[in-house]
Legacy VTK file of the C-alpha trace (Angstrom):
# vtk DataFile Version 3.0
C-alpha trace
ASCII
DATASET POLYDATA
POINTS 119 float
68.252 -1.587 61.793
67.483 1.122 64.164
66.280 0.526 67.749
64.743 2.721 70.518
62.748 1.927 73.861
59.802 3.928 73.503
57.305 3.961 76.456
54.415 2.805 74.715
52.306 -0.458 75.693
51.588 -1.300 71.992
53.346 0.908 69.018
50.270 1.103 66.262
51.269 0.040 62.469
50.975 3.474 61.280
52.633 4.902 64.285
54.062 8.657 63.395
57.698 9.223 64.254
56.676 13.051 63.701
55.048 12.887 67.084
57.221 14.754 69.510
55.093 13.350 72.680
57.070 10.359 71.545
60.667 12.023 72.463
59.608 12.316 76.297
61.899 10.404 78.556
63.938 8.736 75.762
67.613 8.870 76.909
70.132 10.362 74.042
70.611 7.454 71.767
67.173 6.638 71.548
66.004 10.037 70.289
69.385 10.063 68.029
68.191 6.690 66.912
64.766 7.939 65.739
66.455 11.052 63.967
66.866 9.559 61.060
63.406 8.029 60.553
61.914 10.977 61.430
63.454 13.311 59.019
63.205 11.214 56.175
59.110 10.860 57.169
59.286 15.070 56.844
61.213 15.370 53.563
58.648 12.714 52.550
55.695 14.979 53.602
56.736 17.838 52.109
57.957 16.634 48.710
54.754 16.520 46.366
55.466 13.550 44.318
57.870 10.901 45.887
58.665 9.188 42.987
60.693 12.394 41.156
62.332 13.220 43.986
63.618 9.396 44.859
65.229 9.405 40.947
66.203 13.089 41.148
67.859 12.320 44.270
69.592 9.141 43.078
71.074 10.995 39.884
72.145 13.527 41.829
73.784 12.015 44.369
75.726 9.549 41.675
76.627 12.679 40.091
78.455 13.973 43.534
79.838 10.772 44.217
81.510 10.328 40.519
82.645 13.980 41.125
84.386 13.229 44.730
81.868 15.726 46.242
79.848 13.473 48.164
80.927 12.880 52.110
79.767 14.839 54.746
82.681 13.460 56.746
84.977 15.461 53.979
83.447 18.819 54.310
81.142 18.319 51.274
77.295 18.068 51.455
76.180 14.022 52.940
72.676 12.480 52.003
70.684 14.374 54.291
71.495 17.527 52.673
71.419 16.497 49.252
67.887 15.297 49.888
66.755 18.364 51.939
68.315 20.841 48.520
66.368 17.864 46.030
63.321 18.663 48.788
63.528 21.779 47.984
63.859 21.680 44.050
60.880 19.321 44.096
58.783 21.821 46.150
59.265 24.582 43.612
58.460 22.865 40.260
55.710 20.497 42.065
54.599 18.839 38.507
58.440 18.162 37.093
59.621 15.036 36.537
63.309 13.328 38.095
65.119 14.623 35.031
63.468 18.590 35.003
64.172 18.163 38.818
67.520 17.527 38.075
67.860 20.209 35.334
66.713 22.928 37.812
68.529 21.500 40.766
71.473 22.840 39.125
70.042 26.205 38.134
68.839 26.733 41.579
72.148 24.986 43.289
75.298 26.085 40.798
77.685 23.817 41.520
80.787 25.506 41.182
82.080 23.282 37.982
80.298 25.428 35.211
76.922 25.710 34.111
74.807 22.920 34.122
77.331 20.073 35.414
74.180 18.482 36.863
72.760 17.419 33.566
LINES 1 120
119 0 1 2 3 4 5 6 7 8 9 10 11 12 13 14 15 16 17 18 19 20 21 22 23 24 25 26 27 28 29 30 31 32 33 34 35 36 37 38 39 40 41 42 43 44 45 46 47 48 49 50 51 52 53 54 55 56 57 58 59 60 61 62 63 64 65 66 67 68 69 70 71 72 73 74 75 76 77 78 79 80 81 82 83 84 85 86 87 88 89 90 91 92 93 94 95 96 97 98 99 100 101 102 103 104 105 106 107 108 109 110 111 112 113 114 115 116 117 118
């Protein structure tokens, strides 16, 4: 559960984090507390189809994770970045599906353990 003290009489249903006007006289937590909200609503808006890049994303990051590649706090790439590379992936092949996403993921991203470890 995140919270932050906005200064806002009423905060709207469909309320856009995106909306830097709402950063204005937030102290430091507060804007680090929206942070995370508001960069998964970008990746969101600039992946074409949602669904392929939530399974991509999931297979890939079990893949790190089995491999002992997955913590940020380690040196290795953490959630944000795996889903701003699968972002990425997903904005080059718009149409794929989760498992071409995947495929080309680790064409586009080698990752050091041979070809195609990915898949």
């Amino acid at each position: 559960m995140l919270f932050a003290r906005l200064a806002l009489k009423d905060i709207p249903e469909n309320q856009d984090l995106r909306d830097v006007s709402l950063l204005k006289n937030l102290d430091h937590k507060c804007v680090r507390s929206l942070n995370s909200c508001r960069g998964t609503d970008e990746i969101h808006n600039l992946v074409p189809n949602i669904e392929s890049f939530r399974l991509a994303l999931r297979s890939i990051k079990l893949w790190a994770k089995r491999h002992g590649v997955y913590s940020n706090v380690l040196g290795y790439l953490g959630g944000v970045s795996w889903a701003i590379l699968v972002a990425r992936t997903c904005q080059l092949y718009p149409n794929a599906t989760a498992s071409t996403l995947v495929h080309k993921f680790s064409l586009y991203f080698p990752s050091g353990y041979g070809p195609n470890q990915f898949c």
